[in-house]
C-alpha positions in Angstrom: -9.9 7.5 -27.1 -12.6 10.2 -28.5 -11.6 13.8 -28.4 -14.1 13.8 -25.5 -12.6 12.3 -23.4 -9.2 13.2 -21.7 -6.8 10.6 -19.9 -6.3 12.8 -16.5 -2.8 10.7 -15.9 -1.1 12.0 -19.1 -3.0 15.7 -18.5 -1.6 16.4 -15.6 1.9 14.3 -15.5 1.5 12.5 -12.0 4.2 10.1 -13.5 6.6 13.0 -14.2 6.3 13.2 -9.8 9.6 11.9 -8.2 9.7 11.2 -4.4 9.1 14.5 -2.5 8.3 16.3 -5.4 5.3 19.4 -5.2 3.8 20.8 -8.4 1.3 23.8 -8.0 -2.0 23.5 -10.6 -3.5 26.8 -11.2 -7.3 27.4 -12.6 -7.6 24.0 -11.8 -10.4 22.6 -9.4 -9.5 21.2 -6.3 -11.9 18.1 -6.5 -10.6 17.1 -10.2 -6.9 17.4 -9.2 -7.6 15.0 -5.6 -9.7 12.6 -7.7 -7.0 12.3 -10.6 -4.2 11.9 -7.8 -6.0 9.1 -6.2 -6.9 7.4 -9.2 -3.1 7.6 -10.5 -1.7 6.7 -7.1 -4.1 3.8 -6.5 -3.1 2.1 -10.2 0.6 2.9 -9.7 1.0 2.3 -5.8 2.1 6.0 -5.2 0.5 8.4 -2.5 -0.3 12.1 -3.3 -0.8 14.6 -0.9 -3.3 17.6 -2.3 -3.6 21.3 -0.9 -5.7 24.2 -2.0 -3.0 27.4 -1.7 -4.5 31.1 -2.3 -3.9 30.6 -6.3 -3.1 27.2 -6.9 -3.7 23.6 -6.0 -0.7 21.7 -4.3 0.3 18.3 -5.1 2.5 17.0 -3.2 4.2 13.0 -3.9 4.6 11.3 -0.2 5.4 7.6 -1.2 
């Protein structure tokens, strides 16, 4: 992997989630935390449930 590129799984630790788990993802955008989340879920059969708060983004692990 280039040092251009950036593996958004390992980035922002969607494997770290457990069941119920919600992580908050500051000066973040929205769009590039929901698309990492989908991608992860879809390759690992997990659903992810994502929220813009006032500060942060909310991610929130559903199944």
């Amino acid at each position: 992997m280039s040092d251009k590129t950036t593996d958004k799984r390992i980035k922002y630790g969607f494997g770290e989630f457990n069941l119920g788990d919600a992580w908050r993802y500051y000066n973040v955008p929205l769009a590039r935390i929901r698309s990492a989340a989908q991608m992860f879920g879809q390759r690992h059969g997990m659903k992810f449930r994502v929220r813009q708060s006032a500060k942060a983004v909310l991610v929130e692990r559903l199944s």
